[in-house]
Chimera marker file (.cmm) of the C-alpha trace (Angstrom):
<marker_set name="trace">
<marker id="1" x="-2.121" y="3.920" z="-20.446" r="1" g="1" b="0" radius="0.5"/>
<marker id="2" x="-0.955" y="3.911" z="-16.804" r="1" g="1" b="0" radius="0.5"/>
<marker id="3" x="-2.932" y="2.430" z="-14.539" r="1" g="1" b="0" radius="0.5"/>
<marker id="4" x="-3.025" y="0.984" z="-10.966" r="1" g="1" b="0" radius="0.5"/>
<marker id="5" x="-4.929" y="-1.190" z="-9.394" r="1" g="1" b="0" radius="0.5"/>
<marker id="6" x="-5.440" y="-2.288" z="-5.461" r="1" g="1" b="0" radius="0.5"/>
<marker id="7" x="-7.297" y="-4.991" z="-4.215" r="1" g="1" b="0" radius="0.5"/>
<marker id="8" x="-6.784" y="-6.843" z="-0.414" r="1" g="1" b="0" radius="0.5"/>
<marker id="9" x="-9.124" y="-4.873" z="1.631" r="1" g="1" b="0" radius="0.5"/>
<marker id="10" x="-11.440" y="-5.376" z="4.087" r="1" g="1" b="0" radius="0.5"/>
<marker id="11" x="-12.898" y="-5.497" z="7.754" r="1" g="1" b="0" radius="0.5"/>
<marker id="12" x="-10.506" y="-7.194" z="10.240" r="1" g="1" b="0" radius="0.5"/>
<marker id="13" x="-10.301" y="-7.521" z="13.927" r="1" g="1" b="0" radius="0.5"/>
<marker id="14" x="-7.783" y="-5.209" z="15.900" r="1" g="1" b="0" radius="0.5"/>
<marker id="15" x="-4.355" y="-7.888" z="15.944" r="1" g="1" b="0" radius="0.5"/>
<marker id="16" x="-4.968" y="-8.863" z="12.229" r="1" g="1" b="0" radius="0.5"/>
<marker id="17" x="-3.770" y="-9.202" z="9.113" r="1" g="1" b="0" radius="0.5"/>
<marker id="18" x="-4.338" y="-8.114" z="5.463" r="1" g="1" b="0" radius="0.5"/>
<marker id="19" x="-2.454" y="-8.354" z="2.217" r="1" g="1" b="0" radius="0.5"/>
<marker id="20" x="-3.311" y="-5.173" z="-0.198" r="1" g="1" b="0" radius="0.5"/>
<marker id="21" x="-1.773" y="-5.718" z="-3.738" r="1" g="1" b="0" radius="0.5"/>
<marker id="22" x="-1.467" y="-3.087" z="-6.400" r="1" g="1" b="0" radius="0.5"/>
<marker id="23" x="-1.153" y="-4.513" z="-9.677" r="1" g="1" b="0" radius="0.5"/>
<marker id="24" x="0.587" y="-2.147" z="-12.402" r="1" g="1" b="0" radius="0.5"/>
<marker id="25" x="-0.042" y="-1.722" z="-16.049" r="1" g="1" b="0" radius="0.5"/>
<marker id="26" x="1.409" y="0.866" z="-18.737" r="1" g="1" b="0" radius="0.5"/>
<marker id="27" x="4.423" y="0.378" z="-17.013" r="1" g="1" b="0" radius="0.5"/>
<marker id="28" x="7.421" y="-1.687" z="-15.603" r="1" g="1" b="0" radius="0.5"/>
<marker id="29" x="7.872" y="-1.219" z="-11.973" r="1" g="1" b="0" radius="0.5"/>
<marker id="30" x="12.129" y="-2.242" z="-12.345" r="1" g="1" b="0" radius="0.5"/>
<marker id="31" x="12.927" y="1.490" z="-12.661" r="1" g="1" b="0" radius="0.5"/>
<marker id="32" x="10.437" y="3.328" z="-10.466" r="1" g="1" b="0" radius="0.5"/>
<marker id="33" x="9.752" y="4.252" z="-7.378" r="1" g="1" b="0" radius="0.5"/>
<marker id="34" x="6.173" y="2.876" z="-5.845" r="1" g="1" b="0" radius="0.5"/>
<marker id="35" x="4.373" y="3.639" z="-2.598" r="1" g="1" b="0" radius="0.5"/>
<marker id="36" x="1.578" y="3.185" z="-0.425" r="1" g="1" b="0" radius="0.5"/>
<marker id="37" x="-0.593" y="5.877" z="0.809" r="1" g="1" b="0" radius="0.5"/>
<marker id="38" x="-3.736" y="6.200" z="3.066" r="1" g="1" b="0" radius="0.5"/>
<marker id="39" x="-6.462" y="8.221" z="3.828" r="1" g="1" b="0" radius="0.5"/>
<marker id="40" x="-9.125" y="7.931" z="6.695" r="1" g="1" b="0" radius="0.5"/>
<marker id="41" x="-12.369" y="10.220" z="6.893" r="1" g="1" b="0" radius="0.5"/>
<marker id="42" x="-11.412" y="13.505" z="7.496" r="1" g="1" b="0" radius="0.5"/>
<marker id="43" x="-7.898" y="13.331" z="7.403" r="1" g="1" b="0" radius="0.5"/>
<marker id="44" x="-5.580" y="14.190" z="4.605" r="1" g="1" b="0" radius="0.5"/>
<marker id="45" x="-3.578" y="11.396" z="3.002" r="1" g="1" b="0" radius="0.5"/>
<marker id="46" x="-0.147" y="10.132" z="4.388" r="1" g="1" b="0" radius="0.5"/>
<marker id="47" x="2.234" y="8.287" z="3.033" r="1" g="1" b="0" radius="0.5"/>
<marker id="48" x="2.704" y="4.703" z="4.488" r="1" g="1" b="0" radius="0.5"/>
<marker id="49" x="5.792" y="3.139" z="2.769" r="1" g="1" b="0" radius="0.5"/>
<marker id="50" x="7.706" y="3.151" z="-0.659" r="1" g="1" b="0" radius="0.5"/>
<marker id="51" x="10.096" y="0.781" z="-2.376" r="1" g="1" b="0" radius="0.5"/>
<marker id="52" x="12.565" y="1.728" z="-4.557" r="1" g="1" b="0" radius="0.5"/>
<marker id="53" x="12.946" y="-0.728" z="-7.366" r="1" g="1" b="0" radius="0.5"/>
<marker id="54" x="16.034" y="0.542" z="-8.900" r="1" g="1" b="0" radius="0.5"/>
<marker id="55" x="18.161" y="-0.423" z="-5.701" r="1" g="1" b="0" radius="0.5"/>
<marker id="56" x="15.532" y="-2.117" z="-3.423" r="1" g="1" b="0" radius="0.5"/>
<marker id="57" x="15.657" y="0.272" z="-0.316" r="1" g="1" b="0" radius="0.5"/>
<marker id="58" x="11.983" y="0.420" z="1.272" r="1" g="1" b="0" radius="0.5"/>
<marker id="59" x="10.684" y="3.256" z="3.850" r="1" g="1" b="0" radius="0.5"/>
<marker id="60" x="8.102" y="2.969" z="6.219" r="1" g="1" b="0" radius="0.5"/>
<marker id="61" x="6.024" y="5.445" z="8.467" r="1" g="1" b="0" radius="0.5"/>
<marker id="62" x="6.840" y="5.414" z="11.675" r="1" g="1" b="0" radius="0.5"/>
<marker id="63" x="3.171" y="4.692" z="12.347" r="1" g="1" b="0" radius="0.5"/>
<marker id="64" x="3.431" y="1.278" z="10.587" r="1" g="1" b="0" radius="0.5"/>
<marker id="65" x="6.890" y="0.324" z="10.919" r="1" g="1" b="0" radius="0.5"/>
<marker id="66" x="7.902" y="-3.337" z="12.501" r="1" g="1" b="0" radius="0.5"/>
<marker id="67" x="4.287" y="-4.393" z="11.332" r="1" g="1" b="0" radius="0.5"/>
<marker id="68" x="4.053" y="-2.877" z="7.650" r="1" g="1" b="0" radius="0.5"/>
<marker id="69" x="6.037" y="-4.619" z="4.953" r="1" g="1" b="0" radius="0.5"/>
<marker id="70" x="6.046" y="-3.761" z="1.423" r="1" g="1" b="0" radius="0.5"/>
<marker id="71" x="7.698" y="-5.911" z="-1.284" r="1" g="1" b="0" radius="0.5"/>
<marker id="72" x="7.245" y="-6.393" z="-5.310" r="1" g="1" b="0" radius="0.5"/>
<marker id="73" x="6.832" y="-9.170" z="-8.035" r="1" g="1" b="0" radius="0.5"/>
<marker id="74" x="8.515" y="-7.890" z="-10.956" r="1" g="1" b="0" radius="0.5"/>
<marker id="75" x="6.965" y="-11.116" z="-12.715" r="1" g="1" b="0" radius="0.5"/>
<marker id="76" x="3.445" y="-9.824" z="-11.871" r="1" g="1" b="0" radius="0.5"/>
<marker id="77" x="4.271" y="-6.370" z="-12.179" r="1" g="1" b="0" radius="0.5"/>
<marker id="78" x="2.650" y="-5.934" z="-8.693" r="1" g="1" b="0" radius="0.5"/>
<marker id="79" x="3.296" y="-4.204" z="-5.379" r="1" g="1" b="0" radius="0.5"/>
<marker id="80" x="1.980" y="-5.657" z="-2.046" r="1" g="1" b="0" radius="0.5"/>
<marker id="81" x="1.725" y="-4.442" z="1.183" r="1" g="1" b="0" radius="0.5"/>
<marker id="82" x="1.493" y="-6.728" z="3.924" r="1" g="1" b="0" radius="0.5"/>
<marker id="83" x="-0.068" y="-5.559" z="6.932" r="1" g="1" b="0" radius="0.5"/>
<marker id="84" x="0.061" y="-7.410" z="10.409" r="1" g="1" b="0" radius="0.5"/>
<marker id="85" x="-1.152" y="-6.571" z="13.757" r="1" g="1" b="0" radius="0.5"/>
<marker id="86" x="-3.804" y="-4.227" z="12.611" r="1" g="1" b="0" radius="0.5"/>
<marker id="87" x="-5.305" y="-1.358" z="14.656" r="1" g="1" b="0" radius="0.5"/>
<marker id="88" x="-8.290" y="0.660" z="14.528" r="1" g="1" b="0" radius="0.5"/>
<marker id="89" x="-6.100" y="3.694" z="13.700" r="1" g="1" b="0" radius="0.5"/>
<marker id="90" x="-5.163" y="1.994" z="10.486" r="1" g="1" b="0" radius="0.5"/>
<marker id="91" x="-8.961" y="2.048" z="9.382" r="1" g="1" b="0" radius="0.5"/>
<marker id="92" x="-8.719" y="3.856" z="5.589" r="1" g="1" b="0" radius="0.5"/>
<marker id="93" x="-8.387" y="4.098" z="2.264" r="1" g="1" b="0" radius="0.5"/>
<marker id="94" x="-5.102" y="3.058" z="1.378" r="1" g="1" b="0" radius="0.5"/>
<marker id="95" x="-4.005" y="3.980" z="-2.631" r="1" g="1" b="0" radius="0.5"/>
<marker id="96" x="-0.883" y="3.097" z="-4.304" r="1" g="1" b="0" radius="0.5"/>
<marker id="97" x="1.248" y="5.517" z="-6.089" r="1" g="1" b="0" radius="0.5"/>
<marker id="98" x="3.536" y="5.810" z="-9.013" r="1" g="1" b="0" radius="0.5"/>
<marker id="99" x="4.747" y="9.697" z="-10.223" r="1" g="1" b="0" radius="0.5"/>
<marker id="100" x="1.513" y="11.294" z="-10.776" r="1" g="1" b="0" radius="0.5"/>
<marker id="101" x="-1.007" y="8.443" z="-11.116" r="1" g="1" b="0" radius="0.5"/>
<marker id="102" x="-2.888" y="6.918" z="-7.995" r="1" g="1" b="0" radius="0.5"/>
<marker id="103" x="-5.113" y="3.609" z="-8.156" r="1" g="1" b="0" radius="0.5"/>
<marker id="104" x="-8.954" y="3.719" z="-7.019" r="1" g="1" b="0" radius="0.5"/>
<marker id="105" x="-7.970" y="2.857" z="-3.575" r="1" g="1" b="0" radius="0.5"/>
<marker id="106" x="-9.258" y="-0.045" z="-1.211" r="1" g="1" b="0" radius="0.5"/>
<marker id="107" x="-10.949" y="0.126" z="1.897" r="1" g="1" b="0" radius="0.5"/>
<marker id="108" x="-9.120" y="-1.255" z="4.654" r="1" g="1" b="0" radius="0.5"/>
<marker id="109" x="-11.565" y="-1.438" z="8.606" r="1" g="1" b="0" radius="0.5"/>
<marker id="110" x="-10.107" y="-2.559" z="11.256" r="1" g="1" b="0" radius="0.5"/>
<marker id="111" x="-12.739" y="-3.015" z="14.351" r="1" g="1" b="0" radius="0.5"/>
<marker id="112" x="-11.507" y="-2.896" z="17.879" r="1" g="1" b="0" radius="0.5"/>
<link id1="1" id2="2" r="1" g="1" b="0" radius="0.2"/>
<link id1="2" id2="3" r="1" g="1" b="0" radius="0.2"/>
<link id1="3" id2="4" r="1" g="1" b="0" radius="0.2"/>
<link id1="4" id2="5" r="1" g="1" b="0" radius="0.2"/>
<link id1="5" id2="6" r="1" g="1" b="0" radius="0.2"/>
<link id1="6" id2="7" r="1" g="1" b="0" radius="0.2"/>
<link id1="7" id2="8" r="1" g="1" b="0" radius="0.2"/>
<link id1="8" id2="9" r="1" g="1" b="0" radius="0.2"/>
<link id1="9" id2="10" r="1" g="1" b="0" radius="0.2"/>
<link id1="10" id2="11" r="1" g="1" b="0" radius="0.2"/>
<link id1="11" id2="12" r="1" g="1" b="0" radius="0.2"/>
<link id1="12" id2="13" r="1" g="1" b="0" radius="0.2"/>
<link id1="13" id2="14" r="1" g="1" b="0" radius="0.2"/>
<link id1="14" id2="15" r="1" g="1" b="0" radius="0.2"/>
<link id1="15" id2="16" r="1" g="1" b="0" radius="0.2"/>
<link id1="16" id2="17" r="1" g="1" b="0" radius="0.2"/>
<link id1="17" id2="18" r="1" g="1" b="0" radius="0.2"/>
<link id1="18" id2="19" r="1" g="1" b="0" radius="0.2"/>
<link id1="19" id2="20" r="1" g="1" b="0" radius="0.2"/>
<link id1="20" id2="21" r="1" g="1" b="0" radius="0.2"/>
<link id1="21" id2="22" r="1" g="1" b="0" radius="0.2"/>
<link id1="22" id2="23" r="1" g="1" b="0" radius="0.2"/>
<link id1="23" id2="24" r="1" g="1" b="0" radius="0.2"/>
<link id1="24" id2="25" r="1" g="1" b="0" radius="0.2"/>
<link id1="25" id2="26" r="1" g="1" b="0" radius="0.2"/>
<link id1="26" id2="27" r="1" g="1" b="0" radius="0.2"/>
<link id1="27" id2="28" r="1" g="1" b="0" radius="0.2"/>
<link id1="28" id2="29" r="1" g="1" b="0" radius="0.2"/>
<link id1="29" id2="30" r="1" g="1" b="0" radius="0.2"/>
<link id1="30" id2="31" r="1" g="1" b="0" radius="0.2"/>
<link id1="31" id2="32" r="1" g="1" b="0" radius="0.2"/>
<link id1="32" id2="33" r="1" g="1" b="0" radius="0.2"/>
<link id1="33" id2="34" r="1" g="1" b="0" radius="0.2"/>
<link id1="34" id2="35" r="1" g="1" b="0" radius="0.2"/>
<link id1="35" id2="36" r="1" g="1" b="0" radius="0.2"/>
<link id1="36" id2="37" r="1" g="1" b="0" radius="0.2"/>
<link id1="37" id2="38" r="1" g="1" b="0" radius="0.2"/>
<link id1="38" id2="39" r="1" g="1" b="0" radius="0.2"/>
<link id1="39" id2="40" r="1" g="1" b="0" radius="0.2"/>
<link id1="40" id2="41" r="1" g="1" b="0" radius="0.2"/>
<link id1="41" id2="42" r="1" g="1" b="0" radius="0.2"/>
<link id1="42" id2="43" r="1" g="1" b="0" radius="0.2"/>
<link id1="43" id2="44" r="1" g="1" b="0" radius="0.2"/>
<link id1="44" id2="45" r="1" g="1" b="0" radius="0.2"/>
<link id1="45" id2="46" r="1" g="1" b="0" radius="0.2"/>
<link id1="46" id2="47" r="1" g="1" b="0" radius="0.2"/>
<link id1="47" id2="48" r="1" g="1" b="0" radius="0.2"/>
<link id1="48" id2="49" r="1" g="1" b="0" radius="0.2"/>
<link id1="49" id2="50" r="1" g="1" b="0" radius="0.2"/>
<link id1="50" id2="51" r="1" g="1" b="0" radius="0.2"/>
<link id1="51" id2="52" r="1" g="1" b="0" radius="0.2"/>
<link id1="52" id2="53" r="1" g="1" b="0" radius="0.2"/>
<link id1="53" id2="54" r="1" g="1" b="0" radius="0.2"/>
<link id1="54" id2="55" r="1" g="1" b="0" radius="0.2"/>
<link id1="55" id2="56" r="1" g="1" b="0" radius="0.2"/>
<link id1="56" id2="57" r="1" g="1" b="0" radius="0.2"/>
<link id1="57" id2="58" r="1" g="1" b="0" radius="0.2"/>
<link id1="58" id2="59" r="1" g="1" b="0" radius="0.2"/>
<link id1="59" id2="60" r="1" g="1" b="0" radius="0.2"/>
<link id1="60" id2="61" r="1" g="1" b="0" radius="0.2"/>
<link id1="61" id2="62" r="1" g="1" b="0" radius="0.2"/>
<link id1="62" id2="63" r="1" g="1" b="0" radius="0.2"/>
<link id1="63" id2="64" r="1" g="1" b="0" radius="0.2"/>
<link id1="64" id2="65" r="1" g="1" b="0" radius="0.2"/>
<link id1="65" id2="66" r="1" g="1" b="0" radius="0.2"/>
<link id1="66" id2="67" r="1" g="1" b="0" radius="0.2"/>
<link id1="67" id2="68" r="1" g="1" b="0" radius="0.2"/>
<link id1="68" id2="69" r="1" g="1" b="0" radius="0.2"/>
<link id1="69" id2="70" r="1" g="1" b="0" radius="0.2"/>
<link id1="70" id2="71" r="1" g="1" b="0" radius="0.2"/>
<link id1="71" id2="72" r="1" g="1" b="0" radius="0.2"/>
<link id1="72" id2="73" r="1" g="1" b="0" radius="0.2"/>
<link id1="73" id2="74" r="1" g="1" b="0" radius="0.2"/>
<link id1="74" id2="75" r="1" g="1" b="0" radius="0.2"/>
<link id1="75" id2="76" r="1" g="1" b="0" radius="0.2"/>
<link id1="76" id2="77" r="1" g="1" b="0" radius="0.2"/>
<link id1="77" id2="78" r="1" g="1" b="0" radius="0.2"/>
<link id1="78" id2="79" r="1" g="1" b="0" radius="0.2"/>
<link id1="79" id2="80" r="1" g="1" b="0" radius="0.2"/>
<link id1="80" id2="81" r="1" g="1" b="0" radius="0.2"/>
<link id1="81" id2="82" r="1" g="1" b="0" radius="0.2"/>
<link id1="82" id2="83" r="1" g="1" b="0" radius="0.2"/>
<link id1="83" id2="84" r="1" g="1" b="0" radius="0.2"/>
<link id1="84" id2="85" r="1" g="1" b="0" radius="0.2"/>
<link id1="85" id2="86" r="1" g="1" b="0" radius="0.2"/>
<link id1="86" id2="87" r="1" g="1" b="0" radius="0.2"/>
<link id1="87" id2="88" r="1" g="1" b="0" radius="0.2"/>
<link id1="88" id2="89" r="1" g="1" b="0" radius="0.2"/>
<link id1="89" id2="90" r="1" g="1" b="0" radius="0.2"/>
<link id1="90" id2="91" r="1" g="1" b="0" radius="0.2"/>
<link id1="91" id2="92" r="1" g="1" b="0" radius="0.2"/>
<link id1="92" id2="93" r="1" g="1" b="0" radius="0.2"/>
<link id1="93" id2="94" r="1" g="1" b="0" radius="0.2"/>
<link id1="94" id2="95" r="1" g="1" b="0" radius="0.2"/>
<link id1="95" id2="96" r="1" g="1" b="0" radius="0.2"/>
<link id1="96" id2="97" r="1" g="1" b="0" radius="0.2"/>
<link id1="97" id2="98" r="1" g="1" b="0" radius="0.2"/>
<link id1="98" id2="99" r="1" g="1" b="0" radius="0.2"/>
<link id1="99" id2="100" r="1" g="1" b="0" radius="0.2"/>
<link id1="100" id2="101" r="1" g="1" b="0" radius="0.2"/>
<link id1="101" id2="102" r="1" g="1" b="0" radius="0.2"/>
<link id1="102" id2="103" r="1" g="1" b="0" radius="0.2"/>
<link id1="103" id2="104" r="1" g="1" b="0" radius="0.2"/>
<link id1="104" id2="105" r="1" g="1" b="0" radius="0.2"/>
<link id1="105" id2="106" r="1" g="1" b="0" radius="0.2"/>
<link id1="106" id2="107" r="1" g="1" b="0" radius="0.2"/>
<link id1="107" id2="108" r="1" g="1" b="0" radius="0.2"/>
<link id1="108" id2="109" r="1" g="1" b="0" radius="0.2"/>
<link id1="109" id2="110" r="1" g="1" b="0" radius="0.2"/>
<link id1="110" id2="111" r="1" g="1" b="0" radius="0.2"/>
<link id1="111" id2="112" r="1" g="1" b="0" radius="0.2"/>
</marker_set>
């Protein structure tokens, strides 16, 4: 059974940083392609970045890019996103993705 699961959220300050991590199971993420989506109350959900594990290439929103970074641990099966200088407009829930199957989702505030 696929499943995905995020963790890493919370409340920071505007200028912080969080670490979201979405562990994978039912599944090697070598092959696949995994990304990072969000959605923040009453908007409709975005895509935020992907990584390609067959070749490594990674994509970014231009919303997040130069302070977004995703990477993987193939070891741990698990995709992180590491999120720096934080703004209010990145307060949501941010899910990770893999074909059709989406995690829970973890709340990420960021107070001004």
């Amino acid at each position: 059974e696929v499943q995905l699961v995020e963790s890493g959220g919370g409340l920071v300050q505007a200028g912080g940083s969080l670490k979201l991590s979405c562990a994978a199971s039912g599944f090697r993420i070598d092959d696949f392609a995994i990304g990072w989506f969000r959605q923040a109350p009453g908007k409709e959900r975005e895509g935020v970045s992907c990584i390609s594990m067959y070749d490594g290439i990674t994509t970014y929103a231009d919303s997040v890019k130069g302070r977004f970074t995703i990477s993987s641990d193939s070891a741990k099966n698990t995709v992180y996103l590491q999120m720096n200088s934080l703004k209010p407009e990145d307060t949501a829930v941010y899910y990770c993705n893999y074909m059709s199957y989406w995690g829970q989702g973890t709340q990420v505030t960021v107070s001004s």
